[in-house]
Biotite code that builds the C-alpha atoms (Angstrom):
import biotite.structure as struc

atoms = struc.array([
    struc.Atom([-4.897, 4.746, -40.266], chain_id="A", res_id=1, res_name="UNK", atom_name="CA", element="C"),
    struc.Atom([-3.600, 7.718, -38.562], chain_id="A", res_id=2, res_name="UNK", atom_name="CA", element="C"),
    struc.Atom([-2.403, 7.475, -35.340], chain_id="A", res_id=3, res_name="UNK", atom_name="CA", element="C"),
    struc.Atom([-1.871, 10.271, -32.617], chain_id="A", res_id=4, res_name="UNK", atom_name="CA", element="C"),
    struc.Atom([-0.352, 9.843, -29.175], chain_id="A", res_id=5, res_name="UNK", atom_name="CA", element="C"),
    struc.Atom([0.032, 11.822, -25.819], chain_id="A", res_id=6, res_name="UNK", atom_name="CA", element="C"),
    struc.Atom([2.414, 11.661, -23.208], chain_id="A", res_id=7, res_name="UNK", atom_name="CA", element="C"),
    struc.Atom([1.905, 11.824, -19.740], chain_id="A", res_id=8, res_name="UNK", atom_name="CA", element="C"),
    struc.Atom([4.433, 11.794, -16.901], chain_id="A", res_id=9, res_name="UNK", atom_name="CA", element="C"),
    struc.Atom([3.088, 9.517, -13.814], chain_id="A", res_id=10, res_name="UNK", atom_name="CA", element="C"),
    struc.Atom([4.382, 7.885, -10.832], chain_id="A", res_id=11, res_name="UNK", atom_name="CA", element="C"),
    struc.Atom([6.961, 9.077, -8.151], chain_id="A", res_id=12, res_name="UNK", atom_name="CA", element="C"),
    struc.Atom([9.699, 8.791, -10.829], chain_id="A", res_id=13, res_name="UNK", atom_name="CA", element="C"),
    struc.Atom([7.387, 10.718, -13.594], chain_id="A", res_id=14, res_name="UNK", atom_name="CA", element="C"),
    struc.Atom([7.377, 7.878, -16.078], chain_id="A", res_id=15, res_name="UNK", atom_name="CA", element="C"),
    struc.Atom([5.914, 8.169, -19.191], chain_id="A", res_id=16, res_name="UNK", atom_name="CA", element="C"),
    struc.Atom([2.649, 6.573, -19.288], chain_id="A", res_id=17, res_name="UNK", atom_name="CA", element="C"),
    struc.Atom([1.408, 6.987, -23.706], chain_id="A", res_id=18, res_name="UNK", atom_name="CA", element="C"),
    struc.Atom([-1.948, 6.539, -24.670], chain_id="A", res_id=19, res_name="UNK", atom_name="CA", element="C"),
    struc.Atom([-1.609, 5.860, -28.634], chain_id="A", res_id=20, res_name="UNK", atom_name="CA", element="C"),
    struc.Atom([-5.134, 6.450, -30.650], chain_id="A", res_id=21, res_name="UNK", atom_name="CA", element="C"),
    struc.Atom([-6.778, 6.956, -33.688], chain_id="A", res_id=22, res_name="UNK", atom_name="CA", element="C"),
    struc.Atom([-10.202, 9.481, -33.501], chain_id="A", res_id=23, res_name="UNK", atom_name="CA", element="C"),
    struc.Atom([-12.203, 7.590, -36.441], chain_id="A", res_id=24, res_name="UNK", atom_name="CA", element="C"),
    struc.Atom([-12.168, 4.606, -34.494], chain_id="A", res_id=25, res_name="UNK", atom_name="CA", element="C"),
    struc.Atom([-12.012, 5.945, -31.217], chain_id="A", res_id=26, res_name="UNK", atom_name="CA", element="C"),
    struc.Atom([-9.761, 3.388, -29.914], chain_id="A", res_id=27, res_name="UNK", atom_name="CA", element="C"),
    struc.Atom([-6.995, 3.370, -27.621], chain_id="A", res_id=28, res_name="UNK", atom_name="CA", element="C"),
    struc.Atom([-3.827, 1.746, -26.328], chain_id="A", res_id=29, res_name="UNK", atom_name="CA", element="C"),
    struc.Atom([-2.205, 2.665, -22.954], chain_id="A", res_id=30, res_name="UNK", atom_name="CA", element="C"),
    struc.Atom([1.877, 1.878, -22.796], chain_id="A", res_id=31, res_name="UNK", atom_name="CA", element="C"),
    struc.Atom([3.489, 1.989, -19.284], chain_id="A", res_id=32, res_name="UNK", atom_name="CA", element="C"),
    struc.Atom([1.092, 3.182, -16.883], chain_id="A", res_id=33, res_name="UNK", atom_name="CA", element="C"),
    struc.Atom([2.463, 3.813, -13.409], chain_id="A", res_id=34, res_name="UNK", atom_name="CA", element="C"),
    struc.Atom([0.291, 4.780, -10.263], chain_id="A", res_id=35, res_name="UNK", atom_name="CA", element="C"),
    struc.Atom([-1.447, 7.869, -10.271], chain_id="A", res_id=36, res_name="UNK", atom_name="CA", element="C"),
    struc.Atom([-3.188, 7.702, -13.939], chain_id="A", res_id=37, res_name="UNK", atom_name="CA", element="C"),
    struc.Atom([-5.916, 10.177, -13.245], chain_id="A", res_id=38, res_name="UNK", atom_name="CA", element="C"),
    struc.Atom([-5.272, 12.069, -16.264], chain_id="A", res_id=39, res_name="UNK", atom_name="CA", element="C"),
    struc.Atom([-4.308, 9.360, -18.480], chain_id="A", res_id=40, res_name="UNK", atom_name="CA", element="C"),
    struc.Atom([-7.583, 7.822, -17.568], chain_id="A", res_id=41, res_name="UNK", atom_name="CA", element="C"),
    struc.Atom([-9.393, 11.461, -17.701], chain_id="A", res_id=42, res_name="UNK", atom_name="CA", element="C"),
    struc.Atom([-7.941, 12.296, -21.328], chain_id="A", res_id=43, res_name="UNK", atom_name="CA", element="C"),
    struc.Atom([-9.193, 8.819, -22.314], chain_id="A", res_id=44, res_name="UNK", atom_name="CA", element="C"),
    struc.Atom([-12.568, 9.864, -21.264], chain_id="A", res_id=45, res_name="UNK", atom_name="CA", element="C"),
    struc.Atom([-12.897, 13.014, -22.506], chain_id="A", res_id=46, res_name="UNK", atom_name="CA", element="C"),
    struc.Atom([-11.797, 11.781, -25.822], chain_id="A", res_id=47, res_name="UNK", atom_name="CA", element="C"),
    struc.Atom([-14.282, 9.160, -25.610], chain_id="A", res_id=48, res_name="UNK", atom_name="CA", element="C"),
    struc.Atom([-11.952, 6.223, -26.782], chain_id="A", res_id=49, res_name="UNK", atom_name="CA", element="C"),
    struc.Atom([-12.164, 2.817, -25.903], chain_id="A", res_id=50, res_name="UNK", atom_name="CA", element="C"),
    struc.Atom([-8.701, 0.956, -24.610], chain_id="A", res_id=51, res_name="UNK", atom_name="CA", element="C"),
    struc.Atom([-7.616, -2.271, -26.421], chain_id="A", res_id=52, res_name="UNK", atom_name="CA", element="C"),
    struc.Atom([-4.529, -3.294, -24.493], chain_id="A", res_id=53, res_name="UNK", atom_name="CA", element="C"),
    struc.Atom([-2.197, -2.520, -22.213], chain_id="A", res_id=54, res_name="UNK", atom_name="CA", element="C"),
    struc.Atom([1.800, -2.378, -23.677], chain_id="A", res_id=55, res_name="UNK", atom_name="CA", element="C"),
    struc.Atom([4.893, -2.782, -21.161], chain_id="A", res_id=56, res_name="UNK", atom_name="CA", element="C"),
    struc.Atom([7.937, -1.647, -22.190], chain_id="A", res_id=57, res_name="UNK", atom_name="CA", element="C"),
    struc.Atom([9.741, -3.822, -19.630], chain_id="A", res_id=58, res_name="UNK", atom_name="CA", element="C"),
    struc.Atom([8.764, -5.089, -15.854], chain_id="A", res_id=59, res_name="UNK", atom_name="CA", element="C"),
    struc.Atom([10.170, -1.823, -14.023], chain_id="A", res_id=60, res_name="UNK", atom_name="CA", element="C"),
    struc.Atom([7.665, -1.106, -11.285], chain_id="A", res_id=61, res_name="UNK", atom_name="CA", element="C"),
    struc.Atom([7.700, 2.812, -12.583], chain_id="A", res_id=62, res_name="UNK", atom_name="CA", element="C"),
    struc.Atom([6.120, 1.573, -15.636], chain_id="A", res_id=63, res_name="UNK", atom_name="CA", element="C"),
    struc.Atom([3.491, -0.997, -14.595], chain_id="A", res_id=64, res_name="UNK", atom_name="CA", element="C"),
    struc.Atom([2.113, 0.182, -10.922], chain_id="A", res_id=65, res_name="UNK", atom_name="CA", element="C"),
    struc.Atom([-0.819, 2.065, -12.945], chain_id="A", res_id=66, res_name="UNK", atom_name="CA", element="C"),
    struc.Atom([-2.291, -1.317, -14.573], chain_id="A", res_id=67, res_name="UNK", atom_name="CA", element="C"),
    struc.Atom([-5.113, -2.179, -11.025], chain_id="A", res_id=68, res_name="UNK", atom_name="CA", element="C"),
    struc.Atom([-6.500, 1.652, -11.972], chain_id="A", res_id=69, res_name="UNK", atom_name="CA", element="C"),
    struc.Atom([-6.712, 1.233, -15.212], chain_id="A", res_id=70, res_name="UNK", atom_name="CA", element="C"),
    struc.Atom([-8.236, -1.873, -15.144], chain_id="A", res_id=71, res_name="UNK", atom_name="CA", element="C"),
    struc.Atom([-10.594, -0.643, -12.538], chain_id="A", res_id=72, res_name="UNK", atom_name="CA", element="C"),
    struc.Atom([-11.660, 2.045, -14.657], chain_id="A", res_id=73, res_name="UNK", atom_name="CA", element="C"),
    struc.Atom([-12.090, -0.059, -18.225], chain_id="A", res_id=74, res_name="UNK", atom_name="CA", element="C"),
    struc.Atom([-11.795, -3.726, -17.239], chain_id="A", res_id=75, res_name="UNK", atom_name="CA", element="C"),
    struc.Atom([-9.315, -6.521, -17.505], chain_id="A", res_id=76, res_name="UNK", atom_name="CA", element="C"),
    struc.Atom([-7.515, -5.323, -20.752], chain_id="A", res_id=77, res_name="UNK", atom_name="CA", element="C"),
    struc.Atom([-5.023, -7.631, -21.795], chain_id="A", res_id=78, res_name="UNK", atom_name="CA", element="C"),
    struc.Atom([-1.827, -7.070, -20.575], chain_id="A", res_id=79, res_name="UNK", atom_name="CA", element="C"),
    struc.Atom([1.375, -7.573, -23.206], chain_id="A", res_id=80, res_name="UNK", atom_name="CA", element="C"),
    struc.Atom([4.871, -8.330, -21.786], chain_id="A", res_id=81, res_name="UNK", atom_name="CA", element="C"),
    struc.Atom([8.142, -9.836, -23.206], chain_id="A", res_id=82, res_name="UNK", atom_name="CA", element="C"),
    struc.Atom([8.362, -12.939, -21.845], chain_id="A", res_id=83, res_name="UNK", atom_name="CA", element="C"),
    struc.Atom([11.888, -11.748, -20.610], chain_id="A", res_id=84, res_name="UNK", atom_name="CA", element="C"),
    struc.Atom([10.712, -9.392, -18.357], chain_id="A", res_id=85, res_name="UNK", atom_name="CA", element="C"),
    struc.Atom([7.415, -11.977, -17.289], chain_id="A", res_id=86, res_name="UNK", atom_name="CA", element="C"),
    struc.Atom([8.130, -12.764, -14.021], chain_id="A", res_id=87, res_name="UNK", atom_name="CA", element="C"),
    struc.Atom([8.904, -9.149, -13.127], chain_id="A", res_id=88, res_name="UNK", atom_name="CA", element="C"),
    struc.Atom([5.500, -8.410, -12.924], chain_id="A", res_id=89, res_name="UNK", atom_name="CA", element="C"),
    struc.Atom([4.739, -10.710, -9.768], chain_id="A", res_id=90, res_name="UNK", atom_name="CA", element="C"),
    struc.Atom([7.775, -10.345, -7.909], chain_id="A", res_id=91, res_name="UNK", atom_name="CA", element="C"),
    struc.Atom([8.288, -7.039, -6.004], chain_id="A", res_id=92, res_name="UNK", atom_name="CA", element="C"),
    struc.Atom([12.552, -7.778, -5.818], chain_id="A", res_id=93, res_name="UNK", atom_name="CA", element="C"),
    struc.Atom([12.641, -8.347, -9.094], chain_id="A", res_id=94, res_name="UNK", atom_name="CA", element="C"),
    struc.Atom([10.437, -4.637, -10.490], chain_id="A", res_id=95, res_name="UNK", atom_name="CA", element="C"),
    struc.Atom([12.058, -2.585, -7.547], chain_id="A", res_id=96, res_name="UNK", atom_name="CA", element="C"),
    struc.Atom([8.774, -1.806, -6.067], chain_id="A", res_id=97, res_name="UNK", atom_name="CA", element="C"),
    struc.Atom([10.352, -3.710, -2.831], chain_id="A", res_id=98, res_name="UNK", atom_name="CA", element="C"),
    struc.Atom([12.862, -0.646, -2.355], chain_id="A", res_id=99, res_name="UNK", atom_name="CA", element="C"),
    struc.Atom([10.542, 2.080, -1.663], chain_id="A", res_id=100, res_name="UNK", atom_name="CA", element="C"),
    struc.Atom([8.475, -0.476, 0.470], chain_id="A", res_id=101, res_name="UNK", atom_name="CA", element="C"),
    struc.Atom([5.568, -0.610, -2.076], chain_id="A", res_id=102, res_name="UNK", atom_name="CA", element="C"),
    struc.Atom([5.910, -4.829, -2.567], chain_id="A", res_id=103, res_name="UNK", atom_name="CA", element="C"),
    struc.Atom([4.032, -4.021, -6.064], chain_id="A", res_id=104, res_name="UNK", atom_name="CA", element="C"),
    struc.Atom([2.743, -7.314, -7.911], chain_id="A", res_id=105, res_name="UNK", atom_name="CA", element="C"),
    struc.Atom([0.565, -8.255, -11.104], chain_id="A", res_id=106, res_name="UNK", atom_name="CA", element="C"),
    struc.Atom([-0.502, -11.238, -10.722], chain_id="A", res_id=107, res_name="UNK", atom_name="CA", element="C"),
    struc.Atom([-3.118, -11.543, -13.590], chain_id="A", res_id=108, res_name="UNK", atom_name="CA", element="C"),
    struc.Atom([-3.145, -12.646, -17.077], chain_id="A", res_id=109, res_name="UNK", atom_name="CA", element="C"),
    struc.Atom([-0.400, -11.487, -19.791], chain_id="A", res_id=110, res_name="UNK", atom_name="CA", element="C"),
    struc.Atom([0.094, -11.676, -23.668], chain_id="A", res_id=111, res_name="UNK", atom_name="CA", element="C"),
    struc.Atom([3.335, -12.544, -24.899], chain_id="A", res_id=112, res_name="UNK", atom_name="CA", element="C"),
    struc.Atom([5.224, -9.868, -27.032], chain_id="A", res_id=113, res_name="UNK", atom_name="CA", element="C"),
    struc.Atom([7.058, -10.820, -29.724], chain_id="A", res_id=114, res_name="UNK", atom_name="CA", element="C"),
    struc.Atom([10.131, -9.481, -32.108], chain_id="A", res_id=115, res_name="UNK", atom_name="CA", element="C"),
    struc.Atom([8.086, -8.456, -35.303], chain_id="A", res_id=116, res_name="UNK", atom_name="CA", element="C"),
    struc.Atom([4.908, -7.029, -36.759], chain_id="A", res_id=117, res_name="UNK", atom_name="CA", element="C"),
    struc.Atom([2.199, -6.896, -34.292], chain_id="A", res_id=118, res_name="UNK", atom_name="CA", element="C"),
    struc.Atom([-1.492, -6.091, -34.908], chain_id="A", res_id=119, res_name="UNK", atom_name="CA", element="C"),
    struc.Atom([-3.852, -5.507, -31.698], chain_id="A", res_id=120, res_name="UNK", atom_name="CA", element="C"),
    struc.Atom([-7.333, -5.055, -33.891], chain_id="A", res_id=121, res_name="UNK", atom_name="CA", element="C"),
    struc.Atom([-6.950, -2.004, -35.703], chain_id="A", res_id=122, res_name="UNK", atom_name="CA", element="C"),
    struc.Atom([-3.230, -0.428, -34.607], chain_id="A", res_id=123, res_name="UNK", atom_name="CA", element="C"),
    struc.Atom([-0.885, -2.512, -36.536], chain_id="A", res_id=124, res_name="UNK", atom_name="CA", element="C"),
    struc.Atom([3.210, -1.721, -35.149], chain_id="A", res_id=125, res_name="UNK", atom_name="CA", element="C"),
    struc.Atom([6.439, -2.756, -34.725], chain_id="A", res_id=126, res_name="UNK", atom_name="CA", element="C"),
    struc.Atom([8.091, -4.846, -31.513], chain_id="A", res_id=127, res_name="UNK", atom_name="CA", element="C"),
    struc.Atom([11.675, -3.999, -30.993], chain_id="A", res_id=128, res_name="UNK", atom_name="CA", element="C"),
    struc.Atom([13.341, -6.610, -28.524], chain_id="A", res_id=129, res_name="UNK", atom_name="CA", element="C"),
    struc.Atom([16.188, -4.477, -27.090], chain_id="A", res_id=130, res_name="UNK", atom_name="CA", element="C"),
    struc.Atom([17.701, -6.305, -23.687], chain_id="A", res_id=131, res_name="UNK", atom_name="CA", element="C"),
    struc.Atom([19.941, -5.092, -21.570], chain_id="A", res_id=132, res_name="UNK", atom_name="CA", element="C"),
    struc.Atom([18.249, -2.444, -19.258], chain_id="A", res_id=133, res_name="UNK", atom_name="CA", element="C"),
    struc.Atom([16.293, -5.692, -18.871], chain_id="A", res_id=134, res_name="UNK", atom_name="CA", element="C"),
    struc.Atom([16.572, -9.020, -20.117], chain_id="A", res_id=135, res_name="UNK", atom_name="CA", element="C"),
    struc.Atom([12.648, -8.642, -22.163], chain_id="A", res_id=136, res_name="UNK", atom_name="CA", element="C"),
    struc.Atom([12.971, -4.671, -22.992], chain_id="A", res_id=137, res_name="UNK", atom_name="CA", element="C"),
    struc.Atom([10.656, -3.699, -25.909], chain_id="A", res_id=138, res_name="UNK", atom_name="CA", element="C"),
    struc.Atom([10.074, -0.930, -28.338], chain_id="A", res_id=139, res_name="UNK", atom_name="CA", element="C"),
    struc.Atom([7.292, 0.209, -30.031], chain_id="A", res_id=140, res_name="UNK", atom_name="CA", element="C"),
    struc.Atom([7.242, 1.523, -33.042], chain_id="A", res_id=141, res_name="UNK", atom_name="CA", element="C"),
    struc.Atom([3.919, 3.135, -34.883], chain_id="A", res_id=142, res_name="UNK", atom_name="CA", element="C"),
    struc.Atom([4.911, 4.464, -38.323], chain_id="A", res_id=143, res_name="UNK", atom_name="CA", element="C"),
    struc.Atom([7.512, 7.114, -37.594], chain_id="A", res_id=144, res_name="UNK", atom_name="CA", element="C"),
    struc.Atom([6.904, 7.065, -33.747], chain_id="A", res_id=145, res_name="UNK", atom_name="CA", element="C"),
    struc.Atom([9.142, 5.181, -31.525], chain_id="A", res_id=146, res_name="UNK", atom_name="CA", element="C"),
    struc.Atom([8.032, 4.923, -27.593], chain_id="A", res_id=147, res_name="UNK", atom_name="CA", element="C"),
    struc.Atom([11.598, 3.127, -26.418], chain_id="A", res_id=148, res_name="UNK", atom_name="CA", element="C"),
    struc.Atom([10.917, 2.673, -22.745], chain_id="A", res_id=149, res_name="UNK", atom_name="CA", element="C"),
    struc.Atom([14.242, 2.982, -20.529], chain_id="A", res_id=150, res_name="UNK", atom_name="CA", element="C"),
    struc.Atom([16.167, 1.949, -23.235], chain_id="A", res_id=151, res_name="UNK", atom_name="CA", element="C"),
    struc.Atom([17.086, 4.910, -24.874], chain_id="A", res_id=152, res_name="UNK", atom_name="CA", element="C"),
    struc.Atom([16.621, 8.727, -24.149], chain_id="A", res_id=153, res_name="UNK", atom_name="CA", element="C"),
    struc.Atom([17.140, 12.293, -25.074], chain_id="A", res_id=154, res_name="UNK", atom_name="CA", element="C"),
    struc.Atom([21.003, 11.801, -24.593], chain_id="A", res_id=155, res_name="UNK", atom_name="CA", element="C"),
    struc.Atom([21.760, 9.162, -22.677], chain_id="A", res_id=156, res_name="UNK", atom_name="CA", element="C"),
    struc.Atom([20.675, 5.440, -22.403], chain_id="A", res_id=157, res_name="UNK", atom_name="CA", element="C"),
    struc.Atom([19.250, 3.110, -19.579], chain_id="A", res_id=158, res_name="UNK", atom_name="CA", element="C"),
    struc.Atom([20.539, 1.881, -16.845], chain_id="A", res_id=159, res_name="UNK", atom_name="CA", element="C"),
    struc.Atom([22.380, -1.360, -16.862], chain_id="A", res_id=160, res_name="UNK", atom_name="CA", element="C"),
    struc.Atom([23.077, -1.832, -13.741], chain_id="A", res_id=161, res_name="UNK", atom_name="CA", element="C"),
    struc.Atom([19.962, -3.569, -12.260], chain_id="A", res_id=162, res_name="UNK", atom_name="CA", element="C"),
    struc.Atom([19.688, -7.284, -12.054], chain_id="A", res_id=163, res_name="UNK", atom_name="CA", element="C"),
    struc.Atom([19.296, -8.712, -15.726], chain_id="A", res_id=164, res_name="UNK", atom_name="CA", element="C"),
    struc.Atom([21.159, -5.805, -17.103], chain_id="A", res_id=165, res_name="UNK", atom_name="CA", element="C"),
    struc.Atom([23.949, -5.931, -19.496], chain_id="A", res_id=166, res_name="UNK", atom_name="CA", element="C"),
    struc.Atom([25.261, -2.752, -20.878], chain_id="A", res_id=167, res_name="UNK", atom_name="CA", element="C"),
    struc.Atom([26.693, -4.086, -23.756], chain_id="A", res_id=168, res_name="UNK", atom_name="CA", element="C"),
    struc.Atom([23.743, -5.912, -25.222], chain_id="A", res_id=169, res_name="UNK", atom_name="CA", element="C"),
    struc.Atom([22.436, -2.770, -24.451], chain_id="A", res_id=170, res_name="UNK", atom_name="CA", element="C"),
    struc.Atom([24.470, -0.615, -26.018], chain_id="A", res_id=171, res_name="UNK", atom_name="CA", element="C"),
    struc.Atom([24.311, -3.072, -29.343], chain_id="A", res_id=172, res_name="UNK", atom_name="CA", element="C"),
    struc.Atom([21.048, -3.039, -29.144], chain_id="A", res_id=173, res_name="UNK", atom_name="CA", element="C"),
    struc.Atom([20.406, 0.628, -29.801], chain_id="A", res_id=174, res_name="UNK", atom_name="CA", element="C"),
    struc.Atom([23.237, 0.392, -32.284], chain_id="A", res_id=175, res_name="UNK", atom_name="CA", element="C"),
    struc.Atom([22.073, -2.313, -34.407], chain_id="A", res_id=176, res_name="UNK", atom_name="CA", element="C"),
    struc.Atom([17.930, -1.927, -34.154], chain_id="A", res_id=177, res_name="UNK", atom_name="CA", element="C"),
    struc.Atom([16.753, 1.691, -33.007], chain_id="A", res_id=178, res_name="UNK", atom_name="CA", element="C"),
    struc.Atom([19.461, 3.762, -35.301], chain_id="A", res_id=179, res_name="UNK", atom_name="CA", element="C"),
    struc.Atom([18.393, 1.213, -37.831], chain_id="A", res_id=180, res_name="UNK", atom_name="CA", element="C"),
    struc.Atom([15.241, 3.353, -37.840], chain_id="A", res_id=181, res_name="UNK", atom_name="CA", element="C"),
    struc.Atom([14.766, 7.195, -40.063], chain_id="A", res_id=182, res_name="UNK", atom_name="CA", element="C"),
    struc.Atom([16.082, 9.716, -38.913], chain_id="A", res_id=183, res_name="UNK", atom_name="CA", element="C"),
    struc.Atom([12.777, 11.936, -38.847], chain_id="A", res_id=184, res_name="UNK", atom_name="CA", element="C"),
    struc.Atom([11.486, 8.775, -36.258], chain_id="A", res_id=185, res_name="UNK", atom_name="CA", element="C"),
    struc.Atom([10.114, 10.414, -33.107], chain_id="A", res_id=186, res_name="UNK", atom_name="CA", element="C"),
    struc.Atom([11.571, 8.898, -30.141], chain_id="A", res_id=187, res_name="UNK", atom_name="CA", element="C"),
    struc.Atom([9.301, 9.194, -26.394], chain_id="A", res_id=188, res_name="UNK", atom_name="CA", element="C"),
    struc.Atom([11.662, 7.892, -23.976], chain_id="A", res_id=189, res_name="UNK", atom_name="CA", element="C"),
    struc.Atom([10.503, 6.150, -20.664], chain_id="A", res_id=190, res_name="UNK", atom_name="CA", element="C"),
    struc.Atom([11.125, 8.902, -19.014], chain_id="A", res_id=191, res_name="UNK", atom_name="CA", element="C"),
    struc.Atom([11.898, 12.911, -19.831], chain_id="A", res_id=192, res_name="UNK", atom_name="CA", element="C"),
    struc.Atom([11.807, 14.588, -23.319], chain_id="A", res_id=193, res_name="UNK", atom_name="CA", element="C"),
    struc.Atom([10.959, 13.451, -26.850], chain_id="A", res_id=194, res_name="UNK", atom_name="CA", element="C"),
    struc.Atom([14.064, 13.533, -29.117], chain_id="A", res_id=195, res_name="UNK", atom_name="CA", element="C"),
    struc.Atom([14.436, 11.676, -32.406], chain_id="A", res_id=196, res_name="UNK", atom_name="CA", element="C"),
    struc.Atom([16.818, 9.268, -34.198], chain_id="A", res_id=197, res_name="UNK", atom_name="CA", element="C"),
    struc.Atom([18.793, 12.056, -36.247], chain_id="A", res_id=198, res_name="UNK", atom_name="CA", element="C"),
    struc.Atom([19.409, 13.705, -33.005], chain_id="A", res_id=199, res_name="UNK", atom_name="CA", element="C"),
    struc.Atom([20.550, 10.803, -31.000], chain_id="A", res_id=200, res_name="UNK", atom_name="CA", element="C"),
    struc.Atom([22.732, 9.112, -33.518], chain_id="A", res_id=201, res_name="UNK", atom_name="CA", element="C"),
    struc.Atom([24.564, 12.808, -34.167], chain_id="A", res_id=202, res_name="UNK", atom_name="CA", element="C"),
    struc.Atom([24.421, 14.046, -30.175], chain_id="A", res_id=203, res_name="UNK", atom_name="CA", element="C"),
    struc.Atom([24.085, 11.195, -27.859], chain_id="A", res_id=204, res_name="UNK", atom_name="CA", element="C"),
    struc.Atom([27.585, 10.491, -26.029], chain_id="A", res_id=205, res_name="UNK", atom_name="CA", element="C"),
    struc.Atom([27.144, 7.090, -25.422], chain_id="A", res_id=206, res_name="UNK", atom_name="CA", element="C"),
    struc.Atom([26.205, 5.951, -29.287], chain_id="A", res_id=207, res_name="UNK", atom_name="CA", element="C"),
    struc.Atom([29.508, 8.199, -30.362], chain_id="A", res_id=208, res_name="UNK", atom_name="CA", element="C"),
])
């Protein structure tokens, strides 16, 4: 099944929010969407595809302050979350939301995301656990298309500073599991520019 994505940058801190979707089925699934998803949810429509799930990266509150308007827009999708990064989603200290006074909380249902092959209906991918810019960070990986949250980025790497973090395991993490990956693998970051594995295992100073 081919799959096609596009990227769109959302919230105060322009996160990217993916929608990932195949036209012969006109399905859909939405990865990290933060507050102010008016074109993620007006590309959706226009394209006339239906959403399956929702896909966190991690429990940052840039990446999961868009789920009330999407689900007022297309219902209560299901909501998948590592459970390391569970309890982020209801508690405003924990996602950050608390420092820029938003007290941001989810307080509804979530799907457990595990290390492995993972197949939501017709989209079959990979789940990369990669801790250390949180304890339950995750990457995605659709054929040679990588959507690596906070965890890694066009030359540089999360944070690890944050409670949870661990810059090591982070560090090893990217090491060990993303660079693992091809070299022609697309990477869309959490944030800024796509890059892709060649580039970041050549260029990036902190894998060096």
């Amino acid at each position: 099944m081919k799959i096609e994505y596009s990227l769109f940058a959302t919230g105060l801190l322009e996160s990217n929010c993916c929608v990932v979707y195949n036209r012969e089925i006109n399905k859909c699934l939405i990865i990290d969407p933060s507050q102010g998803c008016s074109e993620v949810i007006g590309f959706i429509k226009k394209e006339s595809l239906t959403p399956v799930a929702i896909l966190l990266t991690h429990g940052h509150f840039d990446h999961i302050t868009g789920i009330p308007e999407i689900h007022s827009e297309f219902g209560d999708l299901t909501v998948y979350i590592h459970p390391g990064d569970a309890p982020m989603l209801q508690n405003s200290d924990l996602n950050g939301s608390v420092m820029l006074g938003m007290n941001f909380s989810y307080k509804g249902q979530v799907n457990e995301l595990k290390a492995g092959p993972m197949k939501l209906e017709e989209f079959e991918f990979s789940v990369i656990h990669l801790p250390g810019h949180t304890p339950g960070g995750c990457a995605f990986v659709f054929d040679k298309v990588c959507f690596s949250g906070d965890v890694l980025f066009a030359g540089s790497v999360g944070r690890s500073d944050f409670p949870g973090g661990d810059g090591e395991e982070l560090i090893r993490g990217i090491k060990t599991r993303l660079m693992a990956l091809p070299d022609d693998t697309v990477v869309c970051p959490g944030h800024g520019g796509r890059t892709t594995i060649a580039r970041e295992r050549k260029l990036n100073p902190f894998l060096l």
